[in-house]
C-alpha positions as CSV (number, residue, x, y, z in Angstrom):
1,X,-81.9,-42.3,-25.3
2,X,-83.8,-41.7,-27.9
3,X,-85.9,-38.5,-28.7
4,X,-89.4,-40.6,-29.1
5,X,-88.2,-42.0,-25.4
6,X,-88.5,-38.5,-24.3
7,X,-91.7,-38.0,-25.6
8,X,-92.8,-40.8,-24.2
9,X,-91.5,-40.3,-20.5
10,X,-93.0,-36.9,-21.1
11,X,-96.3,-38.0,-22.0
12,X,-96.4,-40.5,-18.7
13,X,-95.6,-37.7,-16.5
14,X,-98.8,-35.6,-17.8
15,X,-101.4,-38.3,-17.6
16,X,-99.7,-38.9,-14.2
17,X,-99.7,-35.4,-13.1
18,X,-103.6,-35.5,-14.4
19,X,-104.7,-38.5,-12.6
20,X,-103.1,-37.0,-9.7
21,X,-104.7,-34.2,-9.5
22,X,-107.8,-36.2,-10.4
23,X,-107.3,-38.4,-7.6
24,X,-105.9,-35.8,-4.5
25,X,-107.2,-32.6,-5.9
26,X,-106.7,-31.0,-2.3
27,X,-102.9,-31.4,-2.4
28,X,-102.7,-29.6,-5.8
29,X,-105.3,-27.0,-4.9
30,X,-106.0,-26.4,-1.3
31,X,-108.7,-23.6,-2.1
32,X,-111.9,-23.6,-3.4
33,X,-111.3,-21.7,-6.9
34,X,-114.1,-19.4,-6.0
35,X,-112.9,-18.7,-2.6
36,X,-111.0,-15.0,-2.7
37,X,-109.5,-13.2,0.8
38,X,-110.2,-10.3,0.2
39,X,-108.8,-8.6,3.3
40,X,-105.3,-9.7,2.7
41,X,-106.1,-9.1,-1.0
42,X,-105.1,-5.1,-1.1
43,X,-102.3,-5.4,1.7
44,X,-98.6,-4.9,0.8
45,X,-96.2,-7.1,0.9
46,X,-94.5,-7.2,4.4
């Protein structure tokens, strides 16, 4: 396999990974980006 091959399967899997995200954007991000819990925020680790 070449190295341009590579480059190429590379390149498929981003504009994939972009149109899925594009397309499902609640499987890649479940939360609003604005949305902070801020209760569990300053708790430690259990």
């Amino acid at each position: 396999m070449a190295v341009s091959e590579l480059f190429v399967y590379g390149a498929a899997l981003a504009v994939l990974f972009i149109a899925l995200c594009a397309l499902f954007p609640k499987w890649i991000a479940p939360y609003s980006a604005t949305e902070m819990f801020t209760d569990s925020l300053l708790q430690p680790l259990a």
